[in-house]
C-alpha positions as CSV (number, residue, x, y, z in Angstrom):
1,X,-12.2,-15.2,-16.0
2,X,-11.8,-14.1,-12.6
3,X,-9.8,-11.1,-12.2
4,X,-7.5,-12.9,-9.8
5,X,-6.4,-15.5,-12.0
6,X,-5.3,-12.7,-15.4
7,X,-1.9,-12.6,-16.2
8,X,-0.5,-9.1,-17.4
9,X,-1.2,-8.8,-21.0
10,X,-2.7,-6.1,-22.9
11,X,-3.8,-2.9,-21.5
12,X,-7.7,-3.7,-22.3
13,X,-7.4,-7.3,-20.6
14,X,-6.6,-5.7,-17.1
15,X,-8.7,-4.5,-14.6
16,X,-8.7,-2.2,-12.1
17,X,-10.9,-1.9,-8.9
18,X,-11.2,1.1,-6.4
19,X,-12.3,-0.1,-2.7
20,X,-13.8,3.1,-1.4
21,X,-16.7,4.2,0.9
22,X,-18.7,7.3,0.4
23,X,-17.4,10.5,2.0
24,X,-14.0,9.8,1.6
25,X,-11.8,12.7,0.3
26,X,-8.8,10.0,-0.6
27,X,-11.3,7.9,-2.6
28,X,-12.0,11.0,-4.5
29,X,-8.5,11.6,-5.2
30,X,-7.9,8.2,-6.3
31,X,-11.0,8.0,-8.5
32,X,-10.0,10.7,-10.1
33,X,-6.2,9.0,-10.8
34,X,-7.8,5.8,-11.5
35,X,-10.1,7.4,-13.9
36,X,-7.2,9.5,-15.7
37,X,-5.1,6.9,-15.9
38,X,-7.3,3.7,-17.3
39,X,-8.9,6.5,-19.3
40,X,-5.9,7.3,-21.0
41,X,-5.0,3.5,-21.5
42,X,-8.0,2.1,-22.5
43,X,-8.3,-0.3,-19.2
44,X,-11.6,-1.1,-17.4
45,X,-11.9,0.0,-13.2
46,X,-14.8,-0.6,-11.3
47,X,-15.8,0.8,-8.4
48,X,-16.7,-1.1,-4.9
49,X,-18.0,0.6,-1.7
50,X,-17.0,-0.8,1.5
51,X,-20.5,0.2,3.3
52,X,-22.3,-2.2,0.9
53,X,-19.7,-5.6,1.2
54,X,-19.0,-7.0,4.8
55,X,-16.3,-9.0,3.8
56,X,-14.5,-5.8,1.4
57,X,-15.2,-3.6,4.5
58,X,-13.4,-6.7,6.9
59,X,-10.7,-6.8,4.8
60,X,-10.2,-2.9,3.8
61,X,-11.3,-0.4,6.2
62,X,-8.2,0.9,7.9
63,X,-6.7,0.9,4.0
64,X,-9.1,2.8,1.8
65,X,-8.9,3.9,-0.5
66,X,-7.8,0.6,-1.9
67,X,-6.7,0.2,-5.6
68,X,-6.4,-3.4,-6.9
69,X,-5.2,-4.3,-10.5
70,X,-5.9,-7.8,-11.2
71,X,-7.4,-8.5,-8.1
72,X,-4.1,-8.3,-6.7
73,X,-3.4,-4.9,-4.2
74,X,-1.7,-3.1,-6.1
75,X,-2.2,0.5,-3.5
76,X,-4.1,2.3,-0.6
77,X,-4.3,6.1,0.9
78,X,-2.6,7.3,-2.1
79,X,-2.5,6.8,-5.7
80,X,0.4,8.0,-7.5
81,X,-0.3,8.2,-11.3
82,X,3.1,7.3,-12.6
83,X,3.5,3.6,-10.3
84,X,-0.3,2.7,-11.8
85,X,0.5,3.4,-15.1
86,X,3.7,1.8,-15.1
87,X,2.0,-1.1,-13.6
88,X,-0.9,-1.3,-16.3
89,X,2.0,-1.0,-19.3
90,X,4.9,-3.3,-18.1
């Protein structure tokens, strides 16, 4: 099922994406939140890199780091560990 269409369930059902671009000292931040957290709670992330998608660099560039859960925006710049969390467990 497409990732824009889940509803929140389980912590293994959701899915987290991380719109970054290589280079990016943010997107290393946040991949390294992103991995902590959905490491801790068992939820799959996935990585996408701007420079490789037109449409994901249309959409994100001025943003990245962009963190989506559900394919729903959940974050950019910044990725505070306690507001993911708390998003992936309510």
């Amino acid at each position: 099922m497409s990732p824009l269409f889940r509803r929140k369930g389980a912590p293994g059902d959701r899915l987290v994406t991380l719109i970054r671009k290589p280079g990016c000292h943010l997107c290393d931040d946040a991949q390294a939140v992103v991995e902590k957290v959905c490491g801790d709670l068992g939820v799959p992330w996935e990585q996408k890199d701007i420079t490789q998608d037109q449409a994901l660099h249309d959409q994100y560039w001025e943003q990245i780091p962009v963190v989506l859960v559900d394919g729903r925006q959940h974050t950019f710049w910044r990725v505070d560990e306690g507001r993911l969390r708390k998003e992936l467990t309510d």
